[in-house]
N, CA and C atoms as a LAMMPS dump frame, in Angstrom:
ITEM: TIMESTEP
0
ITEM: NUMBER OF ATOMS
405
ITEM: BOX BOUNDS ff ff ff
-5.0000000000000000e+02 5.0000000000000000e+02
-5.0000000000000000e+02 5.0000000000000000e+02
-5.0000000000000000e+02 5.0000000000000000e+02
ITEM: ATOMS id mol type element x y z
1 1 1 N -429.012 -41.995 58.555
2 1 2 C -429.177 -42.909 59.675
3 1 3 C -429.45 -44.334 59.229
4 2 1 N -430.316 -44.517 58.134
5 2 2 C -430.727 -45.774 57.093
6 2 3 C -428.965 -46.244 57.103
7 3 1 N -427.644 -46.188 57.143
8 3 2 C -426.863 -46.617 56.607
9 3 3 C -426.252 -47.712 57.797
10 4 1 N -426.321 -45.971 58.994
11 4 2 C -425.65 -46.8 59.936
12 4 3 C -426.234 -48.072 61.179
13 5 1 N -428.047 -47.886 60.601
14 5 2 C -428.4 -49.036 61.484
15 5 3 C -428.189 -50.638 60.793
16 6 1 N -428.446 -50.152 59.095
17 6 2 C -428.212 -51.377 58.48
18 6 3 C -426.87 -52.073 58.587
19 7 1 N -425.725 -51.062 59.032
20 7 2 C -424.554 -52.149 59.438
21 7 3 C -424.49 -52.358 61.08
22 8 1 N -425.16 -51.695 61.732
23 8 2 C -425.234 -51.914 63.187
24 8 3 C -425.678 -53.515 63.076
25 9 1 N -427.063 -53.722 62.028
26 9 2 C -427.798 -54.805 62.08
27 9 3 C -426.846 -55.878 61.555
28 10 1 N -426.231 -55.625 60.737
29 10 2 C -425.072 -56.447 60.188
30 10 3 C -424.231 -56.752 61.212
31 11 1 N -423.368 -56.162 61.825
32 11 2 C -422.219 -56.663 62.999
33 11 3 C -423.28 -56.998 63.863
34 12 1 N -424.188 -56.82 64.025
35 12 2 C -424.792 -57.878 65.375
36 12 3 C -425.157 -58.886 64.755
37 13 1 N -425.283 -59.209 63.605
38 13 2 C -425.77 -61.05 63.197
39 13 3 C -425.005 -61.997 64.038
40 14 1 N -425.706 -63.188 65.015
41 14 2 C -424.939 -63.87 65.366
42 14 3 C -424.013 -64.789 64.757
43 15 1 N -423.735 -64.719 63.392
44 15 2 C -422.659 -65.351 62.639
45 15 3 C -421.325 -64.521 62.807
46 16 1 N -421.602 -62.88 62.719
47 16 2 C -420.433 -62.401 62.832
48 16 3 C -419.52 -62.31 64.185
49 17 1 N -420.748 -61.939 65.207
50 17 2 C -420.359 -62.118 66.497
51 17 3 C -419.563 -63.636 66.563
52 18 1 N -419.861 -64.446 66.508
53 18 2 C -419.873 -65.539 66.731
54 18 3 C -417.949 -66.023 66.11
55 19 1 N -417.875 -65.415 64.666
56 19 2 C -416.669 -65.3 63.722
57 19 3 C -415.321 -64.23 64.939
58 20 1 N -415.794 -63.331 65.204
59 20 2 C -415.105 -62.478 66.373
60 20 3 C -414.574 -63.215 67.802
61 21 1 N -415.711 -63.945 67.98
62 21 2 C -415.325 -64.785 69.206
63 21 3 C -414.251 -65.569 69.03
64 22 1 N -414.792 -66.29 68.107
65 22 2 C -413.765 -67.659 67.569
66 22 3 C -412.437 -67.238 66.764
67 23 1 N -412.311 -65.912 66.447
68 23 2 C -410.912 -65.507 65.996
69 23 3 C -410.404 -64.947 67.578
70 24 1 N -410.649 -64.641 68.616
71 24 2 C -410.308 -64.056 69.315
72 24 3 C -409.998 -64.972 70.211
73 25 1 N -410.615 -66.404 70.346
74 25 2 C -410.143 -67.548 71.323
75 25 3 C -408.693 -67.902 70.701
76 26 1 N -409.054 -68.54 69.043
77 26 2 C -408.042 -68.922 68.089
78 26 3 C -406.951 -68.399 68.319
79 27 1 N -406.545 -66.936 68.442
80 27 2 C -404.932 -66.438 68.655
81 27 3 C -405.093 -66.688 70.056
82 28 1 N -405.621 -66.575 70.872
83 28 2 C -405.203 -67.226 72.313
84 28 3 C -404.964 -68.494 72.749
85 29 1 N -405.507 -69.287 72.179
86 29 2 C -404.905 -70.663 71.667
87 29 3 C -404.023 -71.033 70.806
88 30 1 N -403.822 -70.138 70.129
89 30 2 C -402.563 -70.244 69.01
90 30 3 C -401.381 -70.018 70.201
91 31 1 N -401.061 -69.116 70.835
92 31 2 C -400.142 -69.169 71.711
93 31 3 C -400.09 -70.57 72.737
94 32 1 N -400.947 -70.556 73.433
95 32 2 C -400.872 -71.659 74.317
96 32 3 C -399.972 -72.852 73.632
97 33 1 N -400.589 -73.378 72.692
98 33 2 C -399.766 -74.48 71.542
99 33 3 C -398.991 -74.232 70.962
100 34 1 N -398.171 -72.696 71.114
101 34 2 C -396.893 -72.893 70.068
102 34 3 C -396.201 -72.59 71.934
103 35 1 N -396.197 -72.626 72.701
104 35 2 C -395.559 -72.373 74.225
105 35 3 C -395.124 -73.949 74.585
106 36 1 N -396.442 -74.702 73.665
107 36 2 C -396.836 -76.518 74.165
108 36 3 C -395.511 -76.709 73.387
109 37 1 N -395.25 -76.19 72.026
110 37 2 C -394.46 -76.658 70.578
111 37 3 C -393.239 -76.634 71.219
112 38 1 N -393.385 -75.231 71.657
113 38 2 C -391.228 -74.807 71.657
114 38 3 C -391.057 -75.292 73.256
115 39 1 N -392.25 -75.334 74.214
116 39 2 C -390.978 -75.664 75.491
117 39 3 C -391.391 -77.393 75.907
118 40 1 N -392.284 -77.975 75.065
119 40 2 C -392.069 -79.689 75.49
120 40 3 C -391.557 -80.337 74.188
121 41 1 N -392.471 -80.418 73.26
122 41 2 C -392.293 -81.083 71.875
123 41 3 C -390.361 -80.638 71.142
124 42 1 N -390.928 -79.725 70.816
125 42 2 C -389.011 -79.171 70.264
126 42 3 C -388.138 -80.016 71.113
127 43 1 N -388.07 -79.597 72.391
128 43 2 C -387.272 -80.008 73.22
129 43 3 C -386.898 -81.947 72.953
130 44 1 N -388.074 -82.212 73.143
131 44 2 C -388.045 -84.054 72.938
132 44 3 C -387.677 -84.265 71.337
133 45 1 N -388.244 -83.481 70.491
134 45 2 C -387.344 -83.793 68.93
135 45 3 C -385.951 -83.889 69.158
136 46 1 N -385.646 -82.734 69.962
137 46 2 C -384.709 -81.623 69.473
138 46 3 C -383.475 -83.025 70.07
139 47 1 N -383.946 -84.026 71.204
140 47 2 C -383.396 -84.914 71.804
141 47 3 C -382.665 -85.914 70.645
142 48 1 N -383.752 -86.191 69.91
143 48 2 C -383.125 -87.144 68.864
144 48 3 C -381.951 -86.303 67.913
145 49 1 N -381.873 -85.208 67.323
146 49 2 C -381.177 -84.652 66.458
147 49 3 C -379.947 -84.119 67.612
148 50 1 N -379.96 -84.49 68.29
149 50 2 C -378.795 -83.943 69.75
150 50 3 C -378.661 -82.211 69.313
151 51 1 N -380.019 -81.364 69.317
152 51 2 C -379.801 -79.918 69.379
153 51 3 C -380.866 -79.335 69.394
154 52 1 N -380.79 -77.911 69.592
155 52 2 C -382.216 -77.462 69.63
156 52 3 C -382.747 -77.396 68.482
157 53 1 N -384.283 -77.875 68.777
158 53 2 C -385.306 -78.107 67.169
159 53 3 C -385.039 -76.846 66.802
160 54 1 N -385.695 -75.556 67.485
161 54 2 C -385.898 -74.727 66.116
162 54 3 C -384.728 -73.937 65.605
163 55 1 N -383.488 -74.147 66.2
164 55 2 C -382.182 -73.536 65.329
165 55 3 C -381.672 -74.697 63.858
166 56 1 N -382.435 -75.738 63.877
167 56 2 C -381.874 -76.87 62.998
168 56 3 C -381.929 -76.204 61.524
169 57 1 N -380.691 -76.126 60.501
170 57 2 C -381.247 -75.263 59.389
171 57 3 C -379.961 -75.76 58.231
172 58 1 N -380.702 -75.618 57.187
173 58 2 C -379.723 -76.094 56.243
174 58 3 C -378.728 -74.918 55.86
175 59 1 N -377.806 -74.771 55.673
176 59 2 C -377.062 -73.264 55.253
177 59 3 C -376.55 -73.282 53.923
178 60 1 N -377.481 -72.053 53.425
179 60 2 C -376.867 -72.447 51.701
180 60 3 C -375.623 -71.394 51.186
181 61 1 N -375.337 -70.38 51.917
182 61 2 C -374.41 -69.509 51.699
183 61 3 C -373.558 -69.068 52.957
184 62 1 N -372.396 -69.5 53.962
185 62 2 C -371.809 -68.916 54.966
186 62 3 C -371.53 -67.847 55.162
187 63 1 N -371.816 -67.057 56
188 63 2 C -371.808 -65.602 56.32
189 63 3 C -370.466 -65.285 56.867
190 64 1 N -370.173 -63.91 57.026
191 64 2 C -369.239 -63.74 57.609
192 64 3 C -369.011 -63.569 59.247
193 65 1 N -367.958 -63.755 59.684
194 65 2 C -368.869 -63.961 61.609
195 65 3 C -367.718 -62.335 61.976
196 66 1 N -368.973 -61.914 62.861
197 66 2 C -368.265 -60.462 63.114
198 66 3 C -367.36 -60.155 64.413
199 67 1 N -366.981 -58.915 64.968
200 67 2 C -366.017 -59.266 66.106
201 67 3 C -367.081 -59.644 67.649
202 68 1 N -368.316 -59.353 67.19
203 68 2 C -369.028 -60.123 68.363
204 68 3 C -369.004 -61.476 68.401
205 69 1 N -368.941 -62.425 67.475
206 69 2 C -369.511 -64.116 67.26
207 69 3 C -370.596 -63.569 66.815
208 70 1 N -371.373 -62.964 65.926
209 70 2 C -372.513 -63.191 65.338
210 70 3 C -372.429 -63.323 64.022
211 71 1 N -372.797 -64.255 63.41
212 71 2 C -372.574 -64.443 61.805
213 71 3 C -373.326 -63.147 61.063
214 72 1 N -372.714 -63.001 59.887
215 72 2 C -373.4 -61.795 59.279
216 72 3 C -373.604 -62.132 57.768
217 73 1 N -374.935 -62.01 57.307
218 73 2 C -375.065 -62.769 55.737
219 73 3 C -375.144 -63.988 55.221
220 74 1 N -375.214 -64.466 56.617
221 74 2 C -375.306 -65.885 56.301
222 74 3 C -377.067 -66.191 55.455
223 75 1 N -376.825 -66.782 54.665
224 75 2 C -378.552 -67.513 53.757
225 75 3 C -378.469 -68.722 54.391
226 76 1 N -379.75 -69.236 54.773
227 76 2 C -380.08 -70.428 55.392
228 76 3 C -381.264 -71.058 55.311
229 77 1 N -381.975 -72.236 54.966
230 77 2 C -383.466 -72.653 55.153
231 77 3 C -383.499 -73.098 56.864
232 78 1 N -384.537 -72.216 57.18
233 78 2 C -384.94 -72.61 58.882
234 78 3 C -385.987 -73.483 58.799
235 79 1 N -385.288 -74.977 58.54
236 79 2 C -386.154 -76.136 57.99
237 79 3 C -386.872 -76.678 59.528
238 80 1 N -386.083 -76.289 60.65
239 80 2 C -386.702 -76.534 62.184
240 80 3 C -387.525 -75.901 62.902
241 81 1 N -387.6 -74.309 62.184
242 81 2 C -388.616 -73.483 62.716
243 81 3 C -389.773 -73.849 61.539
244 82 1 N -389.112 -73.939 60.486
245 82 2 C -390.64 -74.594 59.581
246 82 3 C -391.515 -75.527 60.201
247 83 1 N -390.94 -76.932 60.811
248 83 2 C -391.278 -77.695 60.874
249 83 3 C -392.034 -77.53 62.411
250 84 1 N -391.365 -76.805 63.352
251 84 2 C -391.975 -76.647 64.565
252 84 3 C -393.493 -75.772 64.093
253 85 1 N -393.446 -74.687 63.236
254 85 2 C -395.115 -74.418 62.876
255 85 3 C -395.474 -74.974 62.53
256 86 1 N -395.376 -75.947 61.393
257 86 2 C -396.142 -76.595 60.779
258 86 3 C -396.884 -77.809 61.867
259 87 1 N -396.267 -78.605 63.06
260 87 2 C -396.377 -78.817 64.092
261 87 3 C -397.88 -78.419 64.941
262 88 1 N -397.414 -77.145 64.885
263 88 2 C -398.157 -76.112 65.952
264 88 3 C -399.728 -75.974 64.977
265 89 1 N -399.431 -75.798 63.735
266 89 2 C -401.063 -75.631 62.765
267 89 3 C -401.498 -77.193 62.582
268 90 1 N -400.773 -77.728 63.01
269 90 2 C -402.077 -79.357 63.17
270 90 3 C -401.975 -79.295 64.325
271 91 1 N -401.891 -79.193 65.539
272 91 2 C -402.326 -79.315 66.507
273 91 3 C -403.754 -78.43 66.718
274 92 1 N -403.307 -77.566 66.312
275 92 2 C -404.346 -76.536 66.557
276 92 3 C -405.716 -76.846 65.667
277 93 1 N -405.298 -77.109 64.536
278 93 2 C -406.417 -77.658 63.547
279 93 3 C -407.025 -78.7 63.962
280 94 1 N -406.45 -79.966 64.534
281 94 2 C -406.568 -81.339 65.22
282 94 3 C -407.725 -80.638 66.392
283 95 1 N -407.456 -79.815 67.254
284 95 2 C -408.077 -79.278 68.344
285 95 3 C -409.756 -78.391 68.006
286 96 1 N -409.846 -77.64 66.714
287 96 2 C -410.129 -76.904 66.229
288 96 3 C -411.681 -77.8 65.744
289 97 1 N -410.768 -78.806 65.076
290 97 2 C -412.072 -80.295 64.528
291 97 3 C -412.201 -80.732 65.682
292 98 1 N -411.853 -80.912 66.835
293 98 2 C -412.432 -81.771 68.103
294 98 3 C -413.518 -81.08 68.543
295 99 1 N -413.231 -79.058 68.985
296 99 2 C -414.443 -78.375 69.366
297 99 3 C -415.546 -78.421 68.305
298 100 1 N -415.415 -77.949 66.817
299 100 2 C -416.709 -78.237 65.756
300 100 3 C -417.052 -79.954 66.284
301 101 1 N -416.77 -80.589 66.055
302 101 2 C -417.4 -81.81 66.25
303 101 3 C -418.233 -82.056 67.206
304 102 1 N -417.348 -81.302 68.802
305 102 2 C -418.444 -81.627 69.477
306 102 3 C -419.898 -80.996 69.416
307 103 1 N -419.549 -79.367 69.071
308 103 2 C -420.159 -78.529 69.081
309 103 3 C -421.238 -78.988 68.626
310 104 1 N -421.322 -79.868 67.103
311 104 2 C -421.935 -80.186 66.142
312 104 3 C -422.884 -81.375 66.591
313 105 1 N -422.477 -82.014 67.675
314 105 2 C -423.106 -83.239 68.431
315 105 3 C -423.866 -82.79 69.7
316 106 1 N -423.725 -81.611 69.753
317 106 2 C -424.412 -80.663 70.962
318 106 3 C -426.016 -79.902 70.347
319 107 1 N -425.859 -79.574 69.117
320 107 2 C -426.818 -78.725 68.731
321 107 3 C -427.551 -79.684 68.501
322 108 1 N -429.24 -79.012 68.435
323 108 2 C -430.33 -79.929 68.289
324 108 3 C -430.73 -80.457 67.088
325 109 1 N -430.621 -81.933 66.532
326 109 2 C -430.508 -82.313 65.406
327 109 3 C -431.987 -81.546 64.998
328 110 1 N -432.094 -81.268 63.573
329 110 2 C -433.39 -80.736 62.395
330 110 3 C -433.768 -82.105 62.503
331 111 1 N -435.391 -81.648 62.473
332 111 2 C -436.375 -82.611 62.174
333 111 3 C -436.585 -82.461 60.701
334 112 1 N -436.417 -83.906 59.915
335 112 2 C -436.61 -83.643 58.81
336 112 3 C -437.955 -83.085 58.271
337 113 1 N -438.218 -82.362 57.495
338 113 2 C -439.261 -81.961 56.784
339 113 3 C -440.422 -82.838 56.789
340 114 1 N -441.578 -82.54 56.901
341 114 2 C -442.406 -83.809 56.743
342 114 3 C -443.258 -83.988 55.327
343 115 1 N -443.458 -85.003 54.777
344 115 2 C -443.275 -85.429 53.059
345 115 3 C -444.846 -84.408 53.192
346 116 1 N -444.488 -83.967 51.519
347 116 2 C -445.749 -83.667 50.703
348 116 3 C -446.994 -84.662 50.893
349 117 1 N -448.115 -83.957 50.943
350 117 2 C -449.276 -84.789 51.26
351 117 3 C -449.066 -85.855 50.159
352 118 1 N -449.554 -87.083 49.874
353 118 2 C -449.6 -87.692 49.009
354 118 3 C -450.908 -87.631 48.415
355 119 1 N -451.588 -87.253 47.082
356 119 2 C -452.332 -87.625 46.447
357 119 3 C -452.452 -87.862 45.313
358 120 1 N -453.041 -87.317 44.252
359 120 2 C -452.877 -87.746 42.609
360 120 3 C -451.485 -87.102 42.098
361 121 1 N -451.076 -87.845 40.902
362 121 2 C -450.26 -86.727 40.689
363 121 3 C -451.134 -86.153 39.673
364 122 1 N -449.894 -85.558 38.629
365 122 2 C -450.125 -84.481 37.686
366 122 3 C -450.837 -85.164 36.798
367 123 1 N -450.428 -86.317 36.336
368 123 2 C -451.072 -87.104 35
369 123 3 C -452.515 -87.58 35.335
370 124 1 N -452.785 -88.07 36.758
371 124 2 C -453.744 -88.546 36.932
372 124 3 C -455.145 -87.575 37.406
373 125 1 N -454.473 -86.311 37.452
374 125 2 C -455.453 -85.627 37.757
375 125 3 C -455.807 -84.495 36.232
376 126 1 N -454.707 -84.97 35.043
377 126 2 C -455.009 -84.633 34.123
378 126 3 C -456.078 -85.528 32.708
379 127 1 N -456.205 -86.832 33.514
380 127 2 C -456.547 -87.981 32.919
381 127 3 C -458.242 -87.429 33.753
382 128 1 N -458.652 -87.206 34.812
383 128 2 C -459.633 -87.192 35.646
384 128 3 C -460.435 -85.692 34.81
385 129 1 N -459.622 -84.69 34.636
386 129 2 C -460.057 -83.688 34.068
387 129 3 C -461.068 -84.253 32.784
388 130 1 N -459.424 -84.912 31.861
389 130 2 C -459.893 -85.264 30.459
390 130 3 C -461.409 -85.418 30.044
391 131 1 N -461.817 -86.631 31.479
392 131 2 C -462.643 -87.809 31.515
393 131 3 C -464.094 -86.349 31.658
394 132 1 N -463.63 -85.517 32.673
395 132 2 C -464.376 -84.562 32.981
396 132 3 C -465.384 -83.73 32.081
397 133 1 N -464.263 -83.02 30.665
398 133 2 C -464.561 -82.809 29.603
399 133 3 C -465.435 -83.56 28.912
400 134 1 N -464.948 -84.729 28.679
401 134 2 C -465.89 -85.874 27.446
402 134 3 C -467.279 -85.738 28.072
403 135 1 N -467.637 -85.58 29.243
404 135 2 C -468.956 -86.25 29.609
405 135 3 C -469.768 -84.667 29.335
């Protein structure tokens, strides 16, 4: 029983709870902003390159195209779907530092420590001894 309260006590630390929450908002926000990526942003790139952002791709080997129209074997860098995540992980990161920040301006600043009493130091209360001895 010693085993299983010590990890009961463990998953309830409010750090872990806390790690659970914030992975569990994170992919729900990860969607929201890649929905933001592919149906506004892409779209307005995709304006300047006259096509859709995330099909944009360099092709390093031509495939063969089959009796449907679908290419087959084709090798390609999907330099537009790269670029649309890469997109989507600074936004999210950008968003990510806005909540810590505030968060961080919310909690109650630490009172600094208050200083060591001041009195003799070490030498002078070894000089006081000294004096102590001689007499």
């Amino acid at each position: 029983m010693g085993m299983l309260r010590e990890f009961k006590d463990f998953a309830m630390k409010g750090n872990l709870v806390d790690i659970a929450v914030g992975f569990v908002m994170g992919a729900a926000f990860k969607s929201v902003i890649t929905s933001f990526t592919g149906g506004i942003v892409s779209p307005l790139i995709g304006l300047i390159f006259n096509s859709d952002f995330k099909e944009m791709k360099y092709v390093l080997t031509k495939g063969i195209e089959s009796a449907d129209g679908k290419i087959e074997g084709e090798i390609a860098l999907l330099w537009g779907d790269f670029l649309t995540n890469t997109i989507d992980f600074i936004i999210v990161a950008f968003v990510m530092f806005m909540i810590i920040k505030g968060i961080n301006k919310t909690k109650k600043k630490e009172e600094p420590a208050p200083a060591a009493p001041s009195g003799p130091t070490q030498e002078e209360l070894l000089v006081e001894i000294r004096d102590l001895l001689k007499k």
